[in-house]
N, C-alpha and C positions, 0 to 999 in steps of 0.2 A: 504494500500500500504506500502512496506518494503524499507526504505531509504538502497541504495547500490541495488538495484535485477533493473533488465534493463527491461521496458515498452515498450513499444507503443501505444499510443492513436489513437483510431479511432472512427468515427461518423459514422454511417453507414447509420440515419436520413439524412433529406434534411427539408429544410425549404419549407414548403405548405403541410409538409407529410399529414394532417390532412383534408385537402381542397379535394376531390373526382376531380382525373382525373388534379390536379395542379402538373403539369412536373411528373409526373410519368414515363414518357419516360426516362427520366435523372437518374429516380434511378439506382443504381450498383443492380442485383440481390443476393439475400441475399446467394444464393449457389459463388457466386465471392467471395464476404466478408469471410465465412467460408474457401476457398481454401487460401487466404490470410492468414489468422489467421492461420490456420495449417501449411503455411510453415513458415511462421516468429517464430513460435515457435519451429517446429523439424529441421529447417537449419539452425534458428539465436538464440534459446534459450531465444527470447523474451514472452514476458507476455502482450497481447493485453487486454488492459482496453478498455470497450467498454461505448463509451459516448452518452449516450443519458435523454431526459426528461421524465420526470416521464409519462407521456400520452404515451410513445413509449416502456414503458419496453418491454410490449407485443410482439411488432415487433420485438426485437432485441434476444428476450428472448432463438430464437434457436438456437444464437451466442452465447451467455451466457454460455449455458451449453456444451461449446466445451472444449477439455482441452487447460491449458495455457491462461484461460480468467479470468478476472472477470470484471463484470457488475458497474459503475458507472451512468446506466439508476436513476435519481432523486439524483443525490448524488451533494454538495454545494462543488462543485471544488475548490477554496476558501477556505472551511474547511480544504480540501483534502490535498491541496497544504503549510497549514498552513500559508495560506497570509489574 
């Protein structure tokens, strides 16, 4: 990440995502999340970091390779953040 360039952090995981049939109803569908990411990037010029754990890369991974992304799936936020 580049000190001064403007983010947005998004989760697009859910907690139980790994449990079969736990609130799956509650997910956002991963085609929401992508129309998301596209307009905060071509109407607000943002860079959606996309947050998730190392066991969800996978899931997230079609977010990923959209442009105006990049992927923090396993990354030590923490580190990230320099705290």
């Amino acid at each position: 990440m580049s000190a001064g360039k403007r983010y947005v952090v998004i989760n697009p995981t859910f907690s139980g995502m790994g449990r079969g049939g736990y609130r799956t109803h509650r997910a956002w569908p991963l085609a929401h999340w992508a129309t998301l990411i596209r307009r905060m990037h071509e109407e607000r010029g943002l860079t959606c970091a996309i947050n998730a754990m190392d066991g969800e890369a996978e899931f997230v991974s079609e977010l990923s390779g959209l442009p105006g992304t990049i992927s923090l799936a396993g990354a030590d936020l923490k580190a990230l953040l320099g705290t």
